[in-house]
N, C-alpha and C positions, 0 to 999 in steps of 0.2 A: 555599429549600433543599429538597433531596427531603426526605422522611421515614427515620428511620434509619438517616442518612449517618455520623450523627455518635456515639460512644459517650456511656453515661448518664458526667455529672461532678457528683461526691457528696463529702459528707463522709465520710471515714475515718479511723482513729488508728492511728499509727507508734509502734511501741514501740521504743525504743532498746535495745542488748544491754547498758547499766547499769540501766534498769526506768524510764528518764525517756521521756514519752510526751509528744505535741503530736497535735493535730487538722489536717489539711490536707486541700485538696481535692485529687482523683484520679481517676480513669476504674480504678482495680483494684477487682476484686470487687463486691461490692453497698454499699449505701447502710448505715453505719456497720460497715464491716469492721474488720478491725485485721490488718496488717503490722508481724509481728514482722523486724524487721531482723537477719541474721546477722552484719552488717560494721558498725561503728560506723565512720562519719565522724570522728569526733572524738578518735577512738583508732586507727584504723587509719594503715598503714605511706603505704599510695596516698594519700591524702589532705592526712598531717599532714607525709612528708617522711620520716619514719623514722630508722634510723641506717643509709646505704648507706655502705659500704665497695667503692672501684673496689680491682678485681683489676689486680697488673701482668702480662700476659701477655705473655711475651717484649720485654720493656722497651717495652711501647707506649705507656705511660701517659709512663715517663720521657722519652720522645724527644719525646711532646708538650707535655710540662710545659716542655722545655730549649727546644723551639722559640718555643710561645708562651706562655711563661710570665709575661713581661712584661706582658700581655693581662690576665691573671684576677687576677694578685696586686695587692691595694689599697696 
């Protein structure tokens, strides 16, 4: 391998947005940084599923529900 191809892979610590923290390795910053996380995994909407609510706009949802609704319902 050339030299400097590749970036440094270190240890750093993640701090969770409830104040729970883990060690893992990384290529951010320098050798024992700390990455304060703004989004929690574990709490967040992207991740855990959330509460979505489908809008009907102009009866779209219902003319798919009527067509294949036989399809989704258990």
């Amino acid at each position: 391998m050339k030299p400097e191809t590749h970036p440094d892979y270190h240890f750093i610590t993640v701090v969770m947005t409830d104040g729970s923290s883990y060690r893992t390795r990384s290529t951010y910053g320098k050798p024992d940084a700390t990455l304060n996380l703004d989004i929690d995994p574990k709490t967040h909407p992207a991740w855990t599923g959330g509460n979505q609510q489908l809008l009907d706009r102009g009866g779209r949802v219902s003319r798919f529900n009527a067509k294949f609704g036989a399809f989704t319902r258990k």
